[in-house]
C-alpha positions in Angstrom: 33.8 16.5 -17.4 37.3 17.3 -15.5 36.1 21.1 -14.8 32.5 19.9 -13.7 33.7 17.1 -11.2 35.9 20.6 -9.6 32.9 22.5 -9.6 30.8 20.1 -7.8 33.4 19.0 -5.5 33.8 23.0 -4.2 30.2 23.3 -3.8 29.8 23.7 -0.3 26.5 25.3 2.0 26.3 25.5 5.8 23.2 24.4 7.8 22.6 26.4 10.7 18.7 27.4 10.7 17.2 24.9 13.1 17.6 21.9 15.2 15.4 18.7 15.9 15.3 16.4 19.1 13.3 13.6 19.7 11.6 16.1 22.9 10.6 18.2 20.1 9.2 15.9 17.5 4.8 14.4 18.0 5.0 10.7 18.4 3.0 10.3 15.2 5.0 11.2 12.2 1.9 12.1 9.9 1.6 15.0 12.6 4.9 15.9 12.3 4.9 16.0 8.4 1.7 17.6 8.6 3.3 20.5 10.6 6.7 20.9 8.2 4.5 20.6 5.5 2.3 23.1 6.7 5.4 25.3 7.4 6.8 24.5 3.8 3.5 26.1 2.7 3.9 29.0 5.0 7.5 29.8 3.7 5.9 30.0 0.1 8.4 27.6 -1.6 8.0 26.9 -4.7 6.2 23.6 -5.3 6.5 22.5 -1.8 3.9 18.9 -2.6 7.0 18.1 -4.9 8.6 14.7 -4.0 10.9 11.9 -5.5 9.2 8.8 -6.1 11.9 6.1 -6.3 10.3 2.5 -7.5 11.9 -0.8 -8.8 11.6 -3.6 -10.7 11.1 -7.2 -9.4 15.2 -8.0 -9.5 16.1 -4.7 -7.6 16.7 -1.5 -10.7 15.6 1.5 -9.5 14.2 4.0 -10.9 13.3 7.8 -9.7 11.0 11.1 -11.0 9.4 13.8 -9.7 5.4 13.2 -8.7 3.5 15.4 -6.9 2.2 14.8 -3.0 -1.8 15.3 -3.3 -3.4 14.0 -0.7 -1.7 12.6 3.2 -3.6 10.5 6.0 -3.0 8.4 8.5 -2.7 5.4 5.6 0.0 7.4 3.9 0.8 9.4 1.1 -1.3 9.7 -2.0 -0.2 10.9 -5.3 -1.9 10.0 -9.0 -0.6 9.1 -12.2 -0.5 6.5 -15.4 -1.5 2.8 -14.1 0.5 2.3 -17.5 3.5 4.6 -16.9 7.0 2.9 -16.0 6.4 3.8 -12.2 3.2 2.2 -12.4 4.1 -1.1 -13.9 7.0 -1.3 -11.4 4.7 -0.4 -8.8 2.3 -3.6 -10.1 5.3 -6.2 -10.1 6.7 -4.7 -6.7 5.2 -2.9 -3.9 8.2 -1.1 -2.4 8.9 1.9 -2.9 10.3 5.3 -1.4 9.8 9.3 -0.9 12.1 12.2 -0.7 10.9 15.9 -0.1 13.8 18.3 0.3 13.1 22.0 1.4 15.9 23.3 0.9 15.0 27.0 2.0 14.5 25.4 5.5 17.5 22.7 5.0 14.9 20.1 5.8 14.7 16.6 4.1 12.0 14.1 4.6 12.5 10.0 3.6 9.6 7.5 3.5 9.4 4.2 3.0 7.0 2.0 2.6 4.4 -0.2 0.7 2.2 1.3 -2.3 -1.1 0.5 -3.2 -3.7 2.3 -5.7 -6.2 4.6 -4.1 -9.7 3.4 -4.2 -11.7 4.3 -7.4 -13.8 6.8 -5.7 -10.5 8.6 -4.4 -9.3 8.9 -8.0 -12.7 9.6 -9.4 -12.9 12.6 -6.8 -9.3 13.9 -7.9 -9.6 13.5 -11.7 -12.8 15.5 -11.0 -11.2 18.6 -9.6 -8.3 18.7 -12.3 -8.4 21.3 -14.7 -10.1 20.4 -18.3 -6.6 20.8 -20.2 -4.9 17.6 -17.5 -7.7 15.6 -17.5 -7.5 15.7 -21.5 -4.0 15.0 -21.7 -4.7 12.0 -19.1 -6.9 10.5 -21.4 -4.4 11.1 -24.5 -1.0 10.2 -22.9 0.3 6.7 -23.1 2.8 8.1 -20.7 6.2 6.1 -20.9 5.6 5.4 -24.5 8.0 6.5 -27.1 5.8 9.1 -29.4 6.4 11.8 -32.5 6.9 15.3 -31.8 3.4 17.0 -31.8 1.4 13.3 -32.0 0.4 14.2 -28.3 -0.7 18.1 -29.3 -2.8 16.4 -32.1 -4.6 14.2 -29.7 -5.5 16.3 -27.5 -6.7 18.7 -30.0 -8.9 16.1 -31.7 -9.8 14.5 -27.8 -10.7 18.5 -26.9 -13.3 18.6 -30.1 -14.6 15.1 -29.2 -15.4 16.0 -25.4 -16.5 19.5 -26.4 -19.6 20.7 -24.0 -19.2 16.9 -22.1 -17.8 15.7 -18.5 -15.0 14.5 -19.3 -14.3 10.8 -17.1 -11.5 9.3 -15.7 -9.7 7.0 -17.9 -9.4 3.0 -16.0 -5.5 3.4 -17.2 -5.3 6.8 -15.0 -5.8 7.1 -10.8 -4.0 7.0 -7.8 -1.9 5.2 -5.3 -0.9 5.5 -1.5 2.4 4.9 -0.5 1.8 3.3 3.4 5.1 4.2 5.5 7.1 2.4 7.3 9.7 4.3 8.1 9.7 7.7 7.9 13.0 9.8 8.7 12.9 13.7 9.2 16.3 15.6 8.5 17.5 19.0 10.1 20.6 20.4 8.2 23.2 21.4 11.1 26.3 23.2 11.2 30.0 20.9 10.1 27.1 18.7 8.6 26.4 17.4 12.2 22.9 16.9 10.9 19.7 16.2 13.0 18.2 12.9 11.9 14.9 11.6 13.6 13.5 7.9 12.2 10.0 6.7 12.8 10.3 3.3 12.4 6.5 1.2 12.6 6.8 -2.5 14.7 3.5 -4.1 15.9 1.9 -0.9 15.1 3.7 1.4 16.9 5.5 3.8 15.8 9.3 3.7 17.5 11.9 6.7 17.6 15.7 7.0 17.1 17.9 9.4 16.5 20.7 8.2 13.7 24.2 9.7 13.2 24.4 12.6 10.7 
């Protein structure tokens, strides 16, 4: 553990690629995602939709994974999962939760924060639709969360895959989506001697306010 802590303390990167003012940013911060996003896309980084979903329960642990972004509007950020899963029964007992993307190819970070609530169930009826056969089958099988036997989930899908053979397959009620509706949304610009660039949207009376913060 000694040598690791050494390693990780000497680990060291310099961020020089860009900057970011508050001249520079649109005054809605959907727009401005939308156009790093885009960018993200452009720069052909590897699973650029991936983001940490950080939730809690009702007395404050937190919890974080990986989900993927799959949808964005004006209401927020939309991603889909197990209503059953951990996230989603911390998401049912408390509504807050937070996003991180990091880009690290463009030494860009985007934080979100903000209140999450499930998609309608056409959204998710729409999305399930458009999933290949092999993930809507494993939706249907997964008690995600669950503590299982090694191959218990190839089995059921197998037997689920023979069942559904030649049939639409429809979204399970225990599967769907859910939009997280920001707050506060804060877009990061590495910068050299870690003077970073740090821009917050912050929403009061619906409007959205911008600061800069210290690196």
């Amino acid at each position: 553990m000694k040598e690791i802590s050494e390693i990780a303390s000497q680990l060291r990167n310099e961020y020089a690629k860009r900057t970011l003012s508050e001249e520079d940013v649109s005054p809605n911060p959907s727009v401005q995602f939308g156009e790093w996003f885009k960018e993200a896309i452009e720069s052909e980084i590897l699973n650029a939709n991936a983001m940490s979903l950080a939730t809690a329960t009702p007395d404050g642990h937190p919890s974080i994974r990986i989900v993927l972004l799959k949808g964005i509007d004006h209401g927020g950020f939309v991603f889909y999962t197990n209503y059953h899963s951990r996230k989603g029964i911390e998401i049912s007992r408390n509504k807050y939760g937070a996003l991180n993307f990091f880009w690290k190819e463009l030494e860009r970070q985007v934080r979100i924060e903000g209140v999450i609530e499930k998609t309608s169930s056409r959204e998710s009826d729409e999305y399930f639709s458009t999933r290949p056969r092999g993930s809507q089958l494993s939706a249907v099988a997964s008690p995600q969360s669950v503590p299982v036997k090694q191959g218990e989930m190839q089995k059921a899908m197998s037997e689920l895959d023979t069942e559904f053979q030649n049939k639409e397959i429809d979204r399970p009620a225990h599967w769907g989506g859910y939009r997280l509706k920001p707050n506060k949304i804060e877009f990061w610009q590495g910068r050299p001697n870690r003077l970073h660039d740090r821009i917050l949207y912050t929403l009061k009376d619906g409007d959205w306010i911008i600061s800069r913060l210290a690196p």
